[in-house]
ChimeraX commands (.cxc) that place a marker at each C-alpha (Angstrom):
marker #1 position -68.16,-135.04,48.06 radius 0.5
marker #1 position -68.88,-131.37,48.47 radius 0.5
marker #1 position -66.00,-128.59,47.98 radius 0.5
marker #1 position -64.61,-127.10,50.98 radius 0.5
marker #1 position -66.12,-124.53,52.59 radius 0.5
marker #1 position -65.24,-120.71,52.48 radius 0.5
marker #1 position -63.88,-118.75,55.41 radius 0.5
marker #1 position -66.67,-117.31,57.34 radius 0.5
marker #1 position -66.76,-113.46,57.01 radius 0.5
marker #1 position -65.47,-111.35,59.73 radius 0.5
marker #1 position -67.52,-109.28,61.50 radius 0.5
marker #1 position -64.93,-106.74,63.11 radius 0.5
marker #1 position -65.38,-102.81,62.71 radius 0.5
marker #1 position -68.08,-100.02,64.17 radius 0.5
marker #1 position -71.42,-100.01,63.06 radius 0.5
marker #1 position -72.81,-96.33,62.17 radius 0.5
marker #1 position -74.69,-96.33,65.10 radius 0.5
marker #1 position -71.82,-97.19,67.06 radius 0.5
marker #1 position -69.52,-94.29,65.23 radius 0.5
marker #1 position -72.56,-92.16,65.94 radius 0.5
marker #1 position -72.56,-92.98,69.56 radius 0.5
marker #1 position -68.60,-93.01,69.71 radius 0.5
marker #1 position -69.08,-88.78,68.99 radius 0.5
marker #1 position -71.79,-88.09,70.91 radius 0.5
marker #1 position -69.48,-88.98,74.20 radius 0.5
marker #1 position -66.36,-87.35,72.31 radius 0.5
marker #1 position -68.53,-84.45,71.76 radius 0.5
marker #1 position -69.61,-84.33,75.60 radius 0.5
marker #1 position -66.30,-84.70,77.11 radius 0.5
marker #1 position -64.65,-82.08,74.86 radius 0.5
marker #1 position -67.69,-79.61,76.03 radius 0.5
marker #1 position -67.05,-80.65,79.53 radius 0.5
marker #1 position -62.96,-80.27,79.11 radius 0.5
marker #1 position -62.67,-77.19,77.01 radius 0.5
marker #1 position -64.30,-74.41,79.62 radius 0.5
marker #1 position -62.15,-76.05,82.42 radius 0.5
marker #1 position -58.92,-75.78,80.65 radius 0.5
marker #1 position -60.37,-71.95,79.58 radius 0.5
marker #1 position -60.34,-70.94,83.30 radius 0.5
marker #1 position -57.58,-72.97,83.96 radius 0.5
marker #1 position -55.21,-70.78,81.82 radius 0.5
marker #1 position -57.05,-67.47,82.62 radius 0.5
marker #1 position -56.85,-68.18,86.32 radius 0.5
marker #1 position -52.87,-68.50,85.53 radius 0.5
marker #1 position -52.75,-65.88,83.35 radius 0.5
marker #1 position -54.46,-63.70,86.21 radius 0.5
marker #1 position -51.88,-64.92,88.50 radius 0.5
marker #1 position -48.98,-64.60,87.00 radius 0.5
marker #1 position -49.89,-60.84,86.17 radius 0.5
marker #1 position -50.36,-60.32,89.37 radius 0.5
marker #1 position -47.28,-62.06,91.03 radius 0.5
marker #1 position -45.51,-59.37,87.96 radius 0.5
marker #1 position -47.51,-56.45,89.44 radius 0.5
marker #1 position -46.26,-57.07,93.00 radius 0.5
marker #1 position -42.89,-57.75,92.04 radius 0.5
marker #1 position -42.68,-54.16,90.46 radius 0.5
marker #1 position -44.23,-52.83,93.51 radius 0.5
marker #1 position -41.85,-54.40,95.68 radius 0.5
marker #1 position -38.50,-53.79,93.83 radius 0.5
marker #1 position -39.26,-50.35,93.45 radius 0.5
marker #1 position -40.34,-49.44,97.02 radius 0.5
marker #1 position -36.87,-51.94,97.86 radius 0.5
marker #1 position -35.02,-49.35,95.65 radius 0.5
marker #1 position -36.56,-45.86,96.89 radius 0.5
marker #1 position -36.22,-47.04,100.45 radius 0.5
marker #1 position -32.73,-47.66,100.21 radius 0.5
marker #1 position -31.69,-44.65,98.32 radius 0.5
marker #1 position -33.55,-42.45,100.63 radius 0.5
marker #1 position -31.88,-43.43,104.02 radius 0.5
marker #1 position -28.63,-42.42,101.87 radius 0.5
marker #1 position -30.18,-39.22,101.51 radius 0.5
marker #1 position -27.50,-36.68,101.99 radius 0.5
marker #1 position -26.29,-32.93,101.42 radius 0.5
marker #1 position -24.84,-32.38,98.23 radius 0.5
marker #1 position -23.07,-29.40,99.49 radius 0.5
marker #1 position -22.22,-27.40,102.60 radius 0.5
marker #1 position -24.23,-24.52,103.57 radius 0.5
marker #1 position -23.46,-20.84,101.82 radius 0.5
marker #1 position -24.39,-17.91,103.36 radius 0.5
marker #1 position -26.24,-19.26,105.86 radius 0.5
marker #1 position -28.81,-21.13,103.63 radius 0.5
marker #1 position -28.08,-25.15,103.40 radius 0.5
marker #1 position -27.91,-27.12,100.37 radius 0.5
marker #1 position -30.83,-29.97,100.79 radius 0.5
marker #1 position -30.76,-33.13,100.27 radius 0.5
marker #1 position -34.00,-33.36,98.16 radius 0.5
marker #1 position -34.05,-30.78,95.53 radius 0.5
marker #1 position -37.61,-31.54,94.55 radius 0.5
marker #1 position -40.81,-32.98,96.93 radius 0.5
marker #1 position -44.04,-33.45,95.93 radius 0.5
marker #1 position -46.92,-36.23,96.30 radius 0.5
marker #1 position -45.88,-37.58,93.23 radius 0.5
marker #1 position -42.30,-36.83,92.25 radius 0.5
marker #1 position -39.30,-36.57,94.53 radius 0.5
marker #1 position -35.63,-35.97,93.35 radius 0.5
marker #1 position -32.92,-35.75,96.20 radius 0.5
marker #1 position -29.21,-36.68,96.62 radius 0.5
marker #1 position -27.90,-40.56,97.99 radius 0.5
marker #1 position -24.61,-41.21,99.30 radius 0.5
marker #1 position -24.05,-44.12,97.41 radius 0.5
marker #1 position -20.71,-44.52,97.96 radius 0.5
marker #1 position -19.77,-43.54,94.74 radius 0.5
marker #1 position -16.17,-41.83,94.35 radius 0.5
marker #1 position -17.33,-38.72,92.96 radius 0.5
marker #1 position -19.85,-37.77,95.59 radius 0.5
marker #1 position -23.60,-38.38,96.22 radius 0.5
marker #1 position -25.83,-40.13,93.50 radius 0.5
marker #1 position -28.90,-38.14,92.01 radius 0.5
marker #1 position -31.69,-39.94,92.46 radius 0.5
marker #1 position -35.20,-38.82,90.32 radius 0.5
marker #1 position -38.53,-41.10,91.65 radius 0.5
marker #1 position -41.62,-39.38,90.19 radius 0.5
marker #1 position -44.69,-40.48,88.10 radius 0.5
marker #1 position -45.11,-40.18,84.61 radius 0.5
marker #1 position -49.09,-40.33,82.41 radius 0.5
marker #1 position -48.73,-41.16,79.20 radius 0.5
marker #1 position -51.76,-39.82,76.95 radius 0.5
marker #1 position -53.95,-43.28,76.99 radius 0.5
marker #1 position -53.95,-42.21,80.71 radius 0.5
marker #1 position -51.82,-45.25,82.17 radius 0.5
marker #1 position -49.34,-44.16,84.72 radius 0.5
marker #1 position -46.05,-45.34,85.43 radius 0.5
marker #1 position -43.52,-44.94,88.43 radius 0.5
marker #1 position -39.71,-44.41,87.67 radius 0.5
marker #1 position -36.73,-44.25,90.20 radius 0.5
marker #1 position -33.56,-43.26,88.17 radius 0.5
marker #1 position -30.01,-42.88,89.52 radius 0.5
marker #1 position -27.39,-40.16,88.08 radius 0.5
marker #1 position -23.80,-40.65,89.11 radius 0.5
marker #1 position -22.15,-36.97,89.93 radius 0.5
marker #1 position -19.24,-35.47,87.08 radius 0.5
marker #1 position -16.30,-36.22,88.47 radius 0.5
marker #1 position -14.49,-33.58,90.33 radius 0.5
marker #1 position -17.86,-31.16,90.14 radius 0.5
marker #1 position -19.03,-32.02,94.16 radius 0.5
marker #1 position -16.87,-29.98,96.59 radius 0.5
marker #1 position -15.78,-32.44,98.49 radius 0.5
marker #1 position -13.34,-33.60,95.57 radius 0.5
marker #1 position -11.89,-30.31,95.64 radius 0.5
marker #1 position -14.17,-28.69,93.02 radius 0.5
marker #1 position -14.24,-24.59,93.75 radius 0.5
marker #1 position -18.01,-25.51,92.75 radius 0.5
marker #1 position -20.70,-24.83,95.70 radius 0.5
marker #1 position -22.72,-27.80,94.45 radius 0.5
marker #1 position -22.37,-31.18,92.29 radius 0.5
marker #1 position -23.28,-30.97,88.97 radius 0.5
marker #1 position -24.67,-34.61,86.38 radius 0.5
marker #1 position -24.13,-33.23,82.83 radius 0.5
marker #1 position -21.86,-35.52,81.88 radius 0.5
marker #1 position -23.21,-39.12,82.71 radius 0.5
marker #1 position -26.21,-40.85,81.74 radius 0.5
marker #1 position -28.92,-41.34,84.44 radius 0.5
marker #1 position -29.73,-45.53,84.53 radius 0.5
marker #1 position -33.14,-47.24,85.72 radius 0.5
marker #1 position -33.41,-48.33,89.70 radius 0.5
marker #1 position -36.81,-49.38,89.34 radius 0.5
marker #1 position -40.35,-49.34,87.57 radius 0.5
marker #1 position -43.64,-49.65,88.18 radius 0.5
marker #1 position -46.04,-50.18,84.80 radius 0.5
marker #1 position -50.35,-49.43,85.55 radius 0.5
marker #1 position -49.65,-47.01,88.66 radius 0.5
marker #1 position -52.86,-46.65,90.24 radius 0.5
marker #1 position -52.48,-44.83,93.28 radius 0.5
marker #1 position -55.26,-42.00,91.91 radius 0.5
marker #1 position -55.65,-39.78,94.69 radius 0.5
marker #1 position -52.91,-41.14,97.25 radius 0.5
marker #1 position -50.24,-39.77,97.22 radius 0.5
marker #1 position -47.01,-42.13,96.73 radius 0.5
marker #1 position -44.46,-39.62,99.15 radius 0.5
marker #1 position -46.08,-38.21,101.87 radius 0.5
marker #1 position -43.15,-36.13,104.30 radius 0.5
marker #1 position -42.29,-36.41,107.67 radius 0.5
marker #1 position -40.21,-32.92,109.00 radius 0.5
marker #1 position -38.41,-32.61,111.91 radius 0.5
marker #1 position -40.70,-31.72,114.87 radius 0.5
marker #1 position -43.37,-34.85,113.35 radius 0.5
marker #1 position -45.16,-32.76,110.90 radius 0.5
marker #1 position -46.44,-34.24,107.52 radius 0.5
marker #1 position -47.23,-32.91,104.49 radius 0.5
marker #1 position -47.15,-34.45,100.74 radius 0.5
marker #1 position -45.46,-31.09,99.51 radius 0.5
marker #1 position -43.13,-29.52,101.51 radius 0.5
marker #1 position -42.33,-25.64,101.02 radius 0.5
marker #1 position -39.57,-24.67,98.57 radius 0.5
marker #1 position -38.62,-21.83,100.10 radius 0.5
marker #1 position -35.32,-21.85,101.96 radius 0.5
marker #1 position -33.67,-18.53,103.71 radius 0.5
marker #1 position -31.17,-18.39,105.85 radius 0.5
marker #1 position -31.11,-19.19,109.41 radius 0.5
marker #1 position -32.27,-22.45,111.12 radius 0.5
marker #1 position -35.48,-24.48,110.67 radius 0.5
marker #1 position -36.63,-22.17,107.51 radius 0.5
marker #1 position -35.89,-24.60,104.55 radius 0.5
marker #1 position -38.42,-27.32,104.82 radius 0.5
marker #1 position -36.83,-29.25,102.21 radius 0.5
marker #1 position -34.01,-29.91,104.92 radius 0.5
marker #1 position -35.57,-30.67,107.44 radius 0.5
marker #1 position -37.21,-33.67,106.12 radius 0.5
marker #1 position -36.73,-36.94,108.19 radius 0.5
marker #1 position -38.46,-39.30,106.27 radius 0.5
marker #1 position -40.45,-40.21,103.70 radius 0.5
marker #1 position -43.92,-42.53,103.69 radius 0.5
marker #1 position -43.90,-44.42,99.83 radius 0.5
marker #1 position -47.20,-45.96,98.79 radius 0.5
marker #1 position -47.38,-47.66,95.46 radius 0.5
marker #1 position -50.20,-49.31,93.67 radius 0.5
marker #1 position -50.24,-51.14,90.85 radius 0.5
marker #1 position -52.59,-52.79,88.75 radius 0.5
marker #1 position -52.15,-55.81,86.02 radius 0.5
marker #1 position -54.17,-56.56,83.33 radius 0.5
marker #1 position -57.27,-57.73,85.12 radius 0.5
marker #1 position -57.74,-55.35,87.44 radius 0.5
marker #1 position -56.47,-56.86,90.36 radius 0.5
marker #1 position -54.54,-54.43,92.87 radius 0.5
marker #1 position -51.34,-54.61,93.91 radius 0.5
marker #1 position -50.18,-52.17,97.19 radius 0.5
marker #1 position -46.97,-51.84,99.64 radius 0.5
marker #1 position -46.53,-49.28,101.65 radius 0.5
marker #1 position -43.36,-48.29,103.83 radius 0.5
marker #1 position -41.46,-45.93,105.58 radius 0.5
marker #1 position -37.86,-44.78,105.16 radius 0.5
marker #1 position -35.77,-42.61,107.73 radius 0.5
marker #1 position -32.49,-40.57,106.57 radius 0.5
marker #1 position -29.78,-41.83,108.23 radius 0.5
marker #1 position -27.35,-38.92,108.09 radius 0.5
marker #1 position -28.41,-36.52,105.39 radius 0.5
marker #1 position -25.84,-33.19,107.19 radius 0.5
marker #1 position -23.19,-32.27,104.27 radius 0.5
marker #1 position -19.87,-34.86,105.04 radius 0.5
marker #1 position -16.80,-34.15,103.08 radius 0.5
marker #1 position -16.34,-37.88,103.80 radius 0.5
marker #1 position -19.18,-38.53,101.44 radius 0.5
marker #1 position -18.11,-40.21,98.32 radius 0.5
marker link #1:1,2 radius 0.2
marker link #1:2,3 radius 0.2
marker link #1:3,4 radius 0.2
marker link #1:4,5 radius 0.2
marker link #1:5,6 radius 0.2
marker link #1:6,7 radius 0.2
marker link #1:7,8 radius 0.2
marker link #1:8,9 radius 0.2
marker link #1:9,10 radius 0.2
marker link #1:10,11 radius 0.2
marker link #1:11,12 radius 0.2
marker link #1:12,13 radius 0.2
marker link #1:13,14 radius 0.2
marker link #1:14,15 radius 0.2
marker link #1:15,16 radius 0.2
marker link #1:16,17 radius 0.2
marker link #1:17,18 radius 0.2
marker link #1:18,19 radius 0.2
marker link #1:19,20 radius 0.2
marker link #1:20,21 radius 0.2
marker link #1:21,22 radius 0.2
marker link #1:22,23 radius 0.2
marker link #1:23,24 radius 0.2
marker link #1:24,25 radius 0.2
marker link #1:25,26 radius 0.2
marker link #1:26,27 radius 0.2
marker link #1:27,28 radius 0.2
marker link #1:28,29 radius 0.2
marker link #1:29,30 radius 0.2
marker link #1:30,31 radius 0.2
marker link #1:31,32 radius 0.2
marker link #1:32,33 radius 0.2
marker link #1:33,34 radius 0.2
marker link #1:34,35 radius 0.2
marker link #1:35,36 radius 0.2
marker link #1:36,37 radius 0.2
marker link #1:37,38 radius 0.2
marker link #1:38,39 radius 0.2
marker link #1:39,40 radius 0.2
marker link #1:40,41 radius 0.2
marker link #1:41,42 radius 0.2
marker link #1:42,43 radius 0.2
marker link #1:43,44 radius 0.2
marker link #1:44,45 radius 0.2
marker link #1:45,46 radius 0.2
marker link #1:46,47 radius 0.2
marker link #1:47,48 radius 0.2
marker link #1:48,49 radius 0.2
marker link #1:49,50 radius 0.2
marker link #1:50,51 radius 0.2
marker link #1:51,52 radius 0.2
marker link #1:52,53 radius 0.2
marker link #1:53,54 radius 0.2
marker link #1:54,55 radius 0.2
marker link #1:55,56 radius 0.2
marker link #1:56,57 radius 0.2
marker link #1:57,58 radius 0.2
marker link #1:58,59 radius 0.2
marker link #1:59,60 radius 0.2
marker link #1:60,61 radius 0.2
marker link #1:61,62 radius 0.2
marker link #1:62,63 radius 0.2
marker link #1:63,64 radius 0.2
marker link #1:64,65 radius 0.2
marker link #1:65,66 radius 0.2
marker link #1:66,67 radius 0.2
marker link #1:67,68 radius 0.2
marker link #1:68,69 radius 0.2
marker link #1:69,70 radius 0.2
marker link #1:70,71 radius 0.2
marker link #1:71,72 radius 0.2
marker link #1:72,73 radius 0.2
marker link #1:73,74 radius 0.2
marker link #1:74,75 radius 0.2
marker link #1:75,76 radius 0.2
marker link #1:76,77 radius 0.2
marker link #1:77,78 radius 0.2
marker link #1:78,79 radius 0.2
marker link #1:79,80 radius 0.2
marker link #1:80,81 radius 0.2
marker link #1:81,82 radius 0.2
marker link #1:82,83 radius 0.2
marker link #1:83,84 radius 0.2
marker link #1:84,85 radius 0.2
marker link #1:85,86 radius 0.2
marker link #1:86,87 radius 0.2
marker link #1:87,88 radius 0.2
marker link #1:88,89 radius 0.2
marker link #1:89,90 radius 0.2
marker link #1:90,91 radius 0.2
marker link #1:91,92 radius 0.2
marker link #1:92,93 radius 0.2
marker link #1:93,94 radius 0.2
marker link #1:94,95 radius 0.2
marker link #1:95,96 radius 0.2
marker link #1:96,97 radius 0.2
marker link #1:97,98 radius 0.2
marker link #1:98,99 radius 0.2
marker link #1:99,100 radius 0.2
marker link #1:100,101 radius 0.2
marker link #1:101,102 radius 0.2
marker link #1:102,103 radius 0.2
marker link #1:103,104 radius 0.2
marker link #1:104,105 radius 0.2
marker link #1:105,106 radius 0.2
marker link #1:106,107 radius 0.2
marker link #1:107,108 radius 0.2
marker link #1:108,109 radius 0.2
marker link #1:109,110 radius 0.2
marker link #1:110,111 radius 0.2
marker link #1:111,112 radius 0.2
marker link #1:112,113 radius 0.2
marker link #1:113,114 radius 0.2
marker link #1:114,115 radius 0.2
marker link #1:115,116 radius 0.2
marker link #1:116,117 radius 0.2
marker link #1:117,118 radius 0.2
marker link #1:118,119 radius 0.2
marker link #1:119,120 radius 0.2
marker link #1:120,121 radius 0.2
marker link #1:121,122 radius 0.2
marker link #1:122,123 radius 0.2
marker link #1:123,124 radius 0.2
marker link #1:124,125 radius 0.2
marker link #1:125,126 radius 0.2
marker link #1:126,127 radius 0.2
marker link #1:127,128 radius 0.2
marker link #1:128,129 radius 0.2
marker link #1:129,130 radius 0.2
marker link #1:130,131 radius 0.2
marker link #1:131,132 radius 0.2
marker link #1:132,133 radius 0.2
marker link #1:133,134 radius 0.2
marker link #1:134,135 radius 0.2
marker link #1:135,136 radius 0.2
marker link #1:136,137 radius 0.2
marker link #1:137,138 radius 0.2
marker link #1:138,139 radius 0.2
marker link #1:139,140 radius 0.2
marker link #1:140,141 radius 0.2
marker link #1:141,142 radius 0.2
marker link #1:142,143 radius 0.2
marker link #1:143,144 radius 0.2
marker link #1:144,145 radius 0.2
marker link #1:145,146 radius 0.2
marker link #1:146,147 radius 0.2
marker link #1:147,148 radius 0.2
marker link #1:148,149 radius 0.2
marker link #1:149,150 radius 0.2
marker link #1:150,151 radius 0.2
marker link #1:151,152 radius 0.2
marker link #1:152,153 radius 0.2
marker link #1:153,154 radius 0.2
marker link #1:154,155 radius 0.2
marker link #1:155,156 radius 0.2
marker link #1:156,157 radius 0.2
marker link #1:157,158 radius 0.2
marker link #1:158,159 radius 0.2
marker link #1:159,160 radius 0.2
marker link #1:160,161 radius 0.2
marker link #1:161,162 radius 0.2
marker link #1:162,163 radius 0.2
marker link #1:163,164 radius 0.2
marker link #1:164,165 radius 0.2
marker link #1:165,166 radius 0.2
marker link #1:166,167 radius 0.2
marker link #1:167,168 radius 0.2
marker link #1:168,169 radius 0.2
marker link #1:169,170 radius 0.2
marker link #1:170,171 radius 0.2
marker link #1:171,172 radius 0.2
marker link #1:172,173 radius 0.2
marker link #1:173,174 radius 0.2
marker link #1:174,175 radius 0.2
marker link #1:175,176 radius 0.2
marker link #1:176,177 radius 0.2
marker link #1:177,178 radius 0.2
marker link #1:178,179 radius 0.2
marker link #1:179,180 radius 0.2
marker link #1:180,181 radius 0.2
marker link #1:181,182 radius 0.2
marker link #1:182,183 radius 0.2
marker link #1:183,184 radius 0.2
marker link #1:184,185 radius 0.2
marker link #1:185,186 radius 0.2
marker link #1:186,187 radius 0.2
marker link #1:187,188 radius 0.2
marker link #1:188,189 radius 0.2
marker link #1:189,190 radius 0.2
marker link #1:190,191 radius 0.2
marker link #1:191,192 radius 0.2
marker link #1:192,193 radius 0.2
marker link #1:193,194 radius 0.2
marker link #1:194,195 radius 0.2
marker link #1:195,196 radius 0.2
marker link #1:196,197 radius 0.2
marker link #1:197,198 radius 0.2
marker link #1:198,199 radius 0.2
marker link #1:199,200 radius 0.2
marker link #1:200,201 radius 0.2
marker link #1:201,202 radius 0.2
marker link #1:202,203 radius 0.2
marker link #1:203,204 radius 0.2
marker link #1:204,205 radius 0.2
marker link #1:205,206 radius 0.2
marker link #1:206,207 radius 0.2
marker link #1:207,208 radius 0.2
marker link #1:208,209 radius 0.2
marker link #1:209,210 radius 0.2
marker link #1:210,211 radius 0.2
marker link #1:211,212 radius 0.2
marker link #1:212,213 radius 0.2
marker link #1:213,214 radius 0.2
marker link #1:214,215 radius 0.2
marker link #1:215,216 radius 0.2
marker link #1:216,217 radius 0.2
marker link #1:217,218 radius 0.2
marker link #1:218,219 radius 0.2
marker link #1:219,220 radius 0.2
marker link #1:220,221 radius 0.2
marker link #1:221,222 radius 0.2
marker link #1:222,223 radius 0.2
marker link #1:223,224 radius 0.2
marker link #1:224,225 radius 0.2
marker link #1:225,226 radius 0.2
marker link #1:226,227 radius 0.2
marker link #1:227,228 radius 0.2
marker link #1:228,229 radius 0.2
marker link #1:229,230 radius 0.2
marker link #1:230,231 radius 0.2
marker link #1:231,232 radius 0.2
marker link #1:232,233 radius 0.2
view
């Protein structure tokens, strides 16, 4: 009688050929895959710098437009000549006086634009609260508030300004005239201090992110009651 016979030998496994084919499709889909996922994440990238660029924009026109409509005397008139609310108006900065409600009179409020030296601009609304007992309405012999003593704190920011020529204030006087810089000069006797007769102010802010994509808001704000109140603060 013959022995027993062995096992036959499995034949499970890949071929080379088969391995060979096996990467070819690996190879394929991972060309295919990789660009989409690429775009995918730059798309969102894109996006989300964006949604950041518009958020600035928005909080910080928010911000200006609220603070303006508190705009208010800081002072009462002397001599004749009035104490505005906005000390300083141009296109691009604007620094002026809010009734905040604060207990030692009105708020000083600096918006302007800043350019660093690699060129890239950046918008800044900062608030100053006023030394206690300095405004004249806490029964300082003062004629005006004074913010020596406290440290002026961040409203708002805008990173990439890009508003190039437009201006971001452009001011409305009484009477419906505009003009992006208002005359400083201020005598006494009515209507000849521009800087008190303004009635509102036009913001425009544009921003860009890294891409290049634009940002923009524009708004309006009115002064509510800007006259010198000894109620104020």
């Amino acid at each position: 009688m013959g022995g027993a016979r062995r096992g036959a030998r499995g034949e499970d496994g890949f071929t080379l050929v088969e391995m060979m084919i096996t990467c070819v499709v690996l190879g394929i889909a991972m060309a295919a895959t990789v660009p989409v996922v690429t775009v995918f994440y730059s798309e969102s990238t894109a996006i989300n710098r964006t949604y950041s660029a518009v958020d600035q924009v928005l909080l910080a026109s928010e911000a200006i437009n609220q603070y303006v409509r508190e705009a208010v005397e800081p002072a009462p008139a002397s001599g004749g000549v009035p104490t505005p609310p906005f000390a300083v108006a141009t296109a691009t900065s604007a620094t002026f006086y809010a009734d905040t409600g604060g207990a030692n009179g009105p708020e000083k409020v600096v918006a302007q634009v800043s350019t660093a030296a690699n060129g890239i601009k950046t918008f800044t609304v900062t608030g100053t609260p006023a030394d206690p007992n300095s405004c004249p309405m806490t029964g300082s012999s003062g004629t005006a508030c004074t913010y020596l003593h406290t440290e002026p704190h961040y409203l708002a920011k805008v990173t990439n300004l890009a508003n190039g020529a437009t201006p971001v204030f452009t001011y409305t006087l009484a009477g419906g005239t505009t003009t992006n810089a208002p005359s400083t000069s201020c005598t006494a006797g009515a209507g000849n201090c521009p800087l008190d007769l303004i009635t509102g102010v036009a913001i425009t802010l544009e921003a860009k992110n890294a891409t290049g994509d634009m940002a923009g808001y524009q708004s309006m704000a009115l002064l509510f009651a800007p006259a010198y109140d000894t109620a104020v603060g």
